[in-house]
N, C-alpha and C positions, 0 to 999 in steps of 0.2 A: 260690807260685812256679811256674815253669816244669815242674818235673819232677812235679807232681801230674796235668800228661797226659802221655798216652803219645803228642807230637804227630809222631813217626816213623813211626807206622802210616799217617800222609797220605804221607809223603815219597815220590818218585818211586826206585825200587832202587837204592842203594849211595849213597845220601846221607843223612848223618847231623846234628844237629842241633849238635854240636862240630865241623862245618863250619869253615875260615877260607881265605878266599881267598889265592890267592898275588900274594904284594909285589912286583907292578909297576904300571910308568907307564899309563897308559890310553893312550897314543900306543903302544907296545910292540905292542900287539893290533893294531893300523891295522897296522903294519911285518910280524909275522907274515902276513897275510892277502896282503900287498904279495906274498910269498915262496912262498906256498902256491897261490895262485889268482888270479895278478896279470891276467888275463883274463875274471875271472871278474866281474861288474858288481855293485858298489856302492852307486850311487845310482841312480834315477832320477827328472828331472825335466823336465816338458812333453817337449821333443825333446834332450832332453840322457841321454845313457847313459853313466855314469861307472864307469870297473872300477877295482879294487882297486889295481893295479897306476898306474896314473893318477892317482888319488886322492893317493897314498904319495908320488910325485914332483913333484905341488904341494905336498903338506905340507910336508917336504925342503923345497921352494926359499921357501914363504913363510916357514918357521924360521928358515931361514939370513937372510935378508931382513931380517928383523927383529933377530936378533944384530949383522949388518953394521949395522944404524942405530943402533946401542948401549942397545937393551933389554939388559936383565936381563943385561948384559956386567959380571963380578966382580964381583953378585951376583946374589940369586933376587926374584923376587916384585914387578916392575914389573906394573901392571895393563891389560887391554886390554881396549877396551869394543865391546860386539858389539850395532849394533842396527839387526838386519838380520832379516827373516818368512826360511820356511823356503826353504834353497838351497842348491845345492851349496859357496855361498863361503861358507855359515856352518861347513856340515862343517871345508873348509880350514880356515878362519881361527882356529877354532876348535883345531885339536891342534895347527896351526903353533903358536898360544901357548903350549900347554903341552909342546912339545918344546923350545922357545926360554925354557923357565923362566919363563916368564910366569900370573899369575895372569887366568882366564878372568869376566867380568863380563858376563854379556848380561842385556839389554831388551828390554823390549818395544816396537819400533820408532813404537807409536802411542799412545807418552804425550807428556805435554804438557809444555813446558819447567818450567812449576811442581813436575811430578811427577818429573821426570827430574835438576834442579838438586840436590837433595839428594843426589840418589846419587852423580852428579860430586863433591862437595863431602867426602863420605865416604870414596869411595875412588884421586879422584885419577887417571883414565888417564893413562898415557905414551902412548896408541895409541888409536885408534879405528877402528872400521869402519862406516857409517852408511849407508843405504838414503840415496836420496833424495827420497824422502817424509818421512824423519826428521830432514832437514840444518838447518830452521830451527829447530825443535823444539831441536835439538843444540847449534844455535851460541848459541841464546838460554838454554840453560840451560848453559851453559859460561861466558855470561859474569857468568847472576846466580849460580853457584857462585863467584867468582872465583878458578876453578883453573887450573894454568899451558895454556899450551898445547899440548894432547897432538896427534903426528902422528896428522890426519887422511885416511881414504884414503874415498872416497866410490863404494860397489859397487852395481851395478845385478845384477839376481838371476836369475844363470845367463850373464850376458854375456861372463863371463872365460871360459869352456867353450863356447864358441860362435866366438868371431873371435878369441882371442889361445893356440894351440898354443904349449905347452911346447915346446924345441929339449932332447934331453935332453944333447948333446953338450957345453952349457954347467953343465950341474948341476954337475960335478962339480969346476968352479972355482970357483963361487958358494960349494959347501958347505966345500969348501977354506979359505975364509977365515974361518969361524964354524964349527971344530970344536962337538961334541957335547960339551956339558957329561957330566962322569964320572957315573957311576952312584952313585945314593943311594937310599933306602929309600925306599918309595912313602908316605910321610908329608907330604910338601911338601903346602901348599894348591893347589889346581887350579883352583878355582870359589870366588867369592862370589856365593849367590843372596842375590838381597834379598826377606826375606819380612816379616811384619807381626807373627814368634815366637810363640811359645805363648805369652804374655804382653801380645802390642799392640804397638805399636808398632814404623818402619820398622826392621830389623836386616839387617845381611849375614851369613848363615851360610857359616861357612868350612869347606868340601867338600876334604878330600887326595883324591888318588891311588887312596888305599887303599878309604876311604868309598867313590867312585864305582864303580870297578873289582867293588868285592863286590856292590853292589846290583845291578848288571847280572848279574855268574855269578850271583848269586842268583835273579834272573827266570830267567835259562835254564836254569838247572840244575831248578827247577822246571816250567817249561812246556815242556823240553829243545829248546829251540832248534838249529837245525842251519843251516849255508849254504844249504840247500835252502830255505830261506823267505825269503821276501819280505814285509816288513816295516811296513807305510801309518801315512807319517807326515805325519799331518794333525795331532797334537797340535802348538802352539808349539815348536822348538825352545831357543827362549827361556827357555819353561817348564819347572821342574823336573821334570816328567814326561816330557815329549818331548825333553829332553834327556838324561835318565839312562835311561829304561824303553823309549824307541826307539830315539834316536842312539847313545848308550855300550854299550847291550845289543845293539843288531844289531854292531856292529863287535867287541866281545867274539866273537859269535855266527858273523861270518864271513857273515851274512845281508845281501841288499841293503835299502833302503831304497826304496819309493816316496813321493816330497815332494810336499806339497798346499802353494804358499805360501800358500795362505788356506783355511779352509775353506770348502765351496760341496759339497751333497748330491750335485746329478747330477753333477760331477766327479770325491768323490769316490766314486760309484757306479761311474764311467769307470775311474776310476783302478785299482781294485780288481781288475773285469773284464780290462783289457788287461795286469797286468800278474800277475795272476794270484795278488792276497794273499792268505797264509796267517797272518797276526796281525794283528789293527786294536785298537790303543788308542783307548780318547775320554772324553770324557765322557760323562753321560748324555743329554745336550741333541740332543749328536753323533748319536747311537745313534737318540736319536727320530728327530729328523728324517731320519736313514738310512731308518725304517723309515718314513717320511712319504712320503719323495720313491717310495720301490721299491714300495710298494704291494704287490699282490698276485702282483710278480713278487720278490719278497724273497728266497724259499731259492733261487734262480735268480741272482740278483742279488750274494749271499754266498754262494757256494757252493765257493769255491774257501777259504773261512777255515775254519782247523779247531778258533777259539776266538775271543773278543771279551774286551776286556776293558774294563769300565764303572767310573770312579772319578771321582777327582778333585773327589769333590763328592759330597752325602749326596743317596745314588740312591733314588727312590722304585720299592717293590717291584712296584707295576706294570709299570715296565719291563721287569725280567727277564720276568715273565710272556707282558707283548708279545712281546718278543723269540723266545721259546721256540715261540710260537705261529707266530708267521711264519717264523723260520727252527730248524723244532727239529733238523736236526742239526749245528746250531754254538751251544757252552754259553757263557753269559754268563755271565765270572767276577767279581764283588767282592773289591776287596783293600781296602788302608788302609795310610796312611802320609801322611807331613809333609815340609816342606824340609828339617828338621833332619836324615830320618833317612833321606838321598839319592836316593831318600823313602820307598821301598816299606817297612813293616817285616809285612804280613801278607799273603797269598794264601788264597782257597777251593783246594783243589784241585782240578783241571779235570773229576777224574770222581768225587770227591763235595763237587759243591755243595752249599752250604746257603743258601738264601733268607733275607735278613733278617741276615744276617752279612757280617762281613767276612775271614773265613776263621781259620787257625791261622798260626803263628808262624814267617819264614821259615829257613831252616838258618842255624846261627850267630845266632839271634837268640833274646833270652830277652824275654820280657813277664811285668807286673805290674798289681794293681789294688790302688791306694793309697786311705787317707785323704786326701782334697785337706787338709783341715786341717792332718794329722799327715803329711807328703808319706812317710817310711821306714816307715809300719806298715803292712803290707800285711794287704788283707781276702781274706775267707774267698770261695772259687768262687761263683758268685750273686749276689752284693752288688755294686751299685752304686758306684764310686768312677772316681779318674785314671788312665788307662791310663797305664804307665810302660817305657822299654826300653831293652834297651842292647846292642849288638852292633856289627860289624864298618862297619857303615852309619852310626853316628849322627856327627853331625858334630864338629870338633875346639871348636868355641863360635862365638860372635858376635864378626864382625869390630870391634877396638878399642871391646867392651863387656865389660869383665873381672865387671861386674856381676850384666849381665843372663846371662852365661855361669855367674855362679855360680848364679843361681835359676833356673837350666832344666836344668843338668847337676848331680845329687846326687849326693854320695861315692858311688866304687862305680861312676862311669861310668853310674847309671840317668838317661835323659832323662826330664823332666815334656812329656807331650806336650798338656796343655792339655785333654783329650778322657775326657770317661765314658764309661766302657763295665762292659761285664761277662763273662764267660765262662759260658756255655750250661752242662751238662752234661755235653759232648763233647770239650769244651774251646774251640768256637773263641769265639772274637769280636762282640763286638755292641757299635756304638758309639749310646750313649745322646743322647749333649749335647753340648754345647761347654762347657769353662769357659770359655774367651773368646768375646769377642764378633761374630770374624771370621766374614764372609757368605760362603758360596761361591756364586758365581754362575757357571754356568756353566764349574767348575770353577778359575777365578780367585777368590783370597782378596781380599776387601771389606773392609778396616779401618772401621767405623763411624764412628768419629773423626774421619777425614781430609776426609769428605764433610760431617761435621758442619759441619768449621771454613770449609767452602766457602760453607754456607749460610749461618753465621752473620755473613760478610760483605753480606748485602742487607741495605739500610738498611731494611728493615721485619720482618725476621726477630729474634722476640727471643732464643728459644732451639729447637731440633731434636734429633730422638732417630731415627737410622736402625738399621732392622730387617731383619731375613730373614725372611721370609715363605716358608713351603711351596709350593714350586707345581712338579706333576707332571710337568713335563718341562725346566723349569731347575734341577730342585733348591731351591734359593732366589731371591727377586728382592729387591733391596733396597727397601725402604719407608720415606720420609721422612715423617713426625709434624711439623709447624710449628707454634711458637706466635707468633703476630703481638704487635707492642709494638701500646701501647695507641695507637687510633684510628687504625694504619697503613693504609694502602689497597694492597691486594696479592690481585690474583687468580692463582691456582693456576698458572694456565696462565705465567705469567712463571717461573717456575722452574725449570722444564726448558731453556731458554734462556740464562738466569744461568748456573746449572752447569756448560755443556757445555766453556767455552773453560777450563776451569780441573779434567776428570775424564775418566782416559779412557773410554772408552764402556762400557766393564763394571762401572764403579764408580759411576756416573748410578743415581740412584731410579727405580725403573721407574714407581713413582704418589707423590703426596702425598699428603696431608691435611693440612688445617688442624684444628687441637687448640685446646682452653682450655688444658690442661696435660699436662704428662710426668708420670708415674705415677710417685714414686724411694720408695727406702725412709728408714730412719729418719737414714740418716745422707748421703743428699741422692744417692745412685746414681738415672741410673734404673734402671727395672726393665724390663730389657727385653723378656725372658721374658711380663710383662702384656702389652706389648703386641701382639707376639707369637701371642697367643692370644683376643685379642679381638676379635670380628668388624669387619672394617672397617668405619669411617664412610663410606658410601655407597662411588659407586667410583671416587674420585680422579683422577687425570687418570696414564694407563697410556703410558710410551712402550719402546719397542719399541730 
């Protein structure tokens, strides 16, 4: 159990590990910030400066906005789907739903209507909000969902903050007509992320109020955050990370936000510089390539950050090393955590890292290491088993999977996080393996499966086994194994082509091979782990 370390000796003074956040709306924090420093900026994006005080009175009228078209009017939890790269109208649109009782659903604006149809079909929007790069993607998987039709509003990114100024003389008859639903406990759902569960396949994990609200004061409270920082958000906001550990944590935090809508190195090397950030999430891919594009002007480059934080994917310790090298007075931190568990459930602390970990347990948060077998017997400090948790963060279950919510969430509130690890001597964190079989790439989870069933649609493909492959600066790439039917004629090269109209780009094989067979065990698995670990057959055909 938990209490076998003493993991408050990490803690930052006057935080304690029966920690619980206080029971509010995550729009509440926006509205605060609105009152305390409504001149004080926000966001920033390209030539767009957006203050607190600005921010708070689009919220306000897109809430209202959305009550007068009769969302979530006499009751809660109409859904609105957000799929839009990083901008100041995702901020809006985004707490406008959850001030207007609406349940929050973003995507990732560059899937593909195959990818995207299931999740309309899931969750149903009333509302939409769609890039226009995303619009046929959108409209073609709306109609093979066949779900009703939700009001669509079609946002170009950053154009509402540029040529259409709020009048604020009208607000207060807009809001007039869509009073403020009454106060309730910050339990309501907030967010469905859809992730691929510590078990496989597609699931919506449903995120309250309260889950999101905690995982954010738990980052700050930890790396104590202040308004004084400035915040580089190049993670997805889409993404459960960029959305809980930058967007919902700076706004907790009273900190602005600088937005990359896409990532690109010398930008955001730009970005950094002119605006002077003091936190950078990323991955580890991120980080390399930061440290690719700066070269030998690196502690010069980063020098306004007074920490980095490397996840979302199993980071090779190389990196930290690089990193240290080129810029040793900014510490790269490892944490660990899942969609489930909003997501962060561990930190290193920032002044004693440990390499090769993924730190100790955040306040209010308890950790376990199970029998995957025996999921309630917990093993002895050292032993290899399932990382398990349960705290203020983890989420309320999977959307309309009463099932899969029962085999992921064990009596007691413990989450099965799918993940071996073990605990050091010191107590923190070391995560081993995966029990399942999800790839991170580039800090995006790879279902195996999904791409499997992709391949298995060419008429020469008889059956495919995709892998995560180690590799030093994505973390994993995925690798497809092919076995051709008999006498098929199929070169390599056609399969990168096949796939593409039907995966988004992070979910493509990076190589093939062609195989005799998939390696399974005795009761017809493969084993994927063999493959895994077996030197490549020659070198595939690699894309990029």
């Amino acid at each position: 159990m938990s209490d076998r370390f003493d993991w408050q000796l990490y803690y930052p003074p006057g935080l304690r590990r029966q920690w619980q956040p206080p029971a509010k709306f995550l729009w509440q924090y926006l509205e605060e910030n609105a009152a305390r420093r409504p001149d004080r900026p926000a966001i920033y994006f390209e030539d767009v400066r957006v203050t607190w005080g600005e921010l708070w009175q689009r919220v306000r009228v897109a809430a209202a906005t959305l009550r007068t078209r009769g969302f979530a009017r006499g009751k809660r939890g109409d859904r609105v789907l957000l799929l839009l790269p990083n901008c100041p109208e995702f901020v809006v649109q985004y707490y406008a739903a959850l001030r207007a009782d609406m349940i929050v659903v973003a995507q990732n604006p560059g899937l593909t209507h195959e990818e995207l149809a299931p999740v309309l079909a899931s969750v149903e929007p009333r509302a939409a909000f769609v890039a226009p790069e995303a619009a046929l993607s959108f409209e073609r998987a709306r109609q093979a969902a066949n779900v009703r039709d939700p009001k669509t509003f079609y946002v170009s990114p950053g154009q509402d903050f540029r040529t259409r100024p709020q009048d604020p003389d009208i607000l207060p008859a807009i809001l007039g007509d869509a009073p403020p639903v009454a106060a309730r406990h910050a339990v309501d759902i907030a967010v469905l992320q859809f992730t691929s569960g510590t078990t496989g396949g597609l699931k919506a994990a449903m995120m309250s109020h309260r889950n999101l609200a905690a995982n954010a004061e738990q980052n700050n409270r930890w790396f104590e955050w202040t308004p004084d920082d400035v915040i580089l958000g190049a993670l997805p906001l889409y993404h459960t990370w960029g959305m809980c550990c930058v967007m919902n944590a700076a706004v907790v935090a009273g900190a602005a936000v600088a937005l990359l809508p896409q990532f690109n190195a010398v930008k955001c090397i730009e970005l950094i510089r002119r605006h002077r950030v003091s936190v950078a999430y990323g991955s580890g891919t991120m980080f390399a390539r930061l440290l690719e594009s700066a070269g030998t002007q690196a502690a010069g480059a980063f020098s306004s950050l007074r920490y980095v934080k490397a996840g979302a994917m199993l980071i090779d310790h190389s990196l930290n090393q690089r990193w240290a090298a080129a810029v040793p007075n900014v510490p790269m931190v490892n944490g660990y955590g899942l969609t489930e568990a909003s997501p962060e459930l561990t930190n290193n602390p920032p002044q004693r890292v440990r390499t090769g970990t993924v730190g100790v347990p955040l306040p209010g948060t308890e950790l376990r290491v199970c029998d995957p077998l025996r999921p309630e017997r917990e093993l002895e400090p050292g032993q290899e088993g399932e990382v398990q948790a349960r705290g203020p963060q983890v989420m309320l279950g999977y959307w309309s999977e009463p099932e899969a919510t029962r085999a992921a969430i064990l009596p007691g509130g413990w989450l099965r996080t799918g993940d071996l690890g073990m605990f050091d001597a010191e107590g923190y964190l070391r995560i081993v393996d995966r029990l399942k079989d999800l790839i991170k790439f580039r800090g995006y989870s790879v279902a195996p499966s999904e791409v499997e069933r992709v391949l298995a649609t060419h008429p020469s493909v008889q059956e495919s086994c995709v892998v995560g492959r180690p590799d030093p600066t994505e973390g994993e790439v995925p690798v497809a194994y092919v076995v051709l039917k008999p006498g098929a004629p199929l070169d390599v090269t056609e399969l990168p082509g096949f796939v593409e109209p039907h995966l988004a780009s992070f979910k493509r094989p990076r190589r093939y091979h062609i195989v005799h067979e998939i390696p399974r065990n005795h009761v017809g698995k493969p084993l994927r782990r063999v493959l895994r670990e077996l030197p490549e057959p020659g070198t595939g055909l690699a894309r990029s």
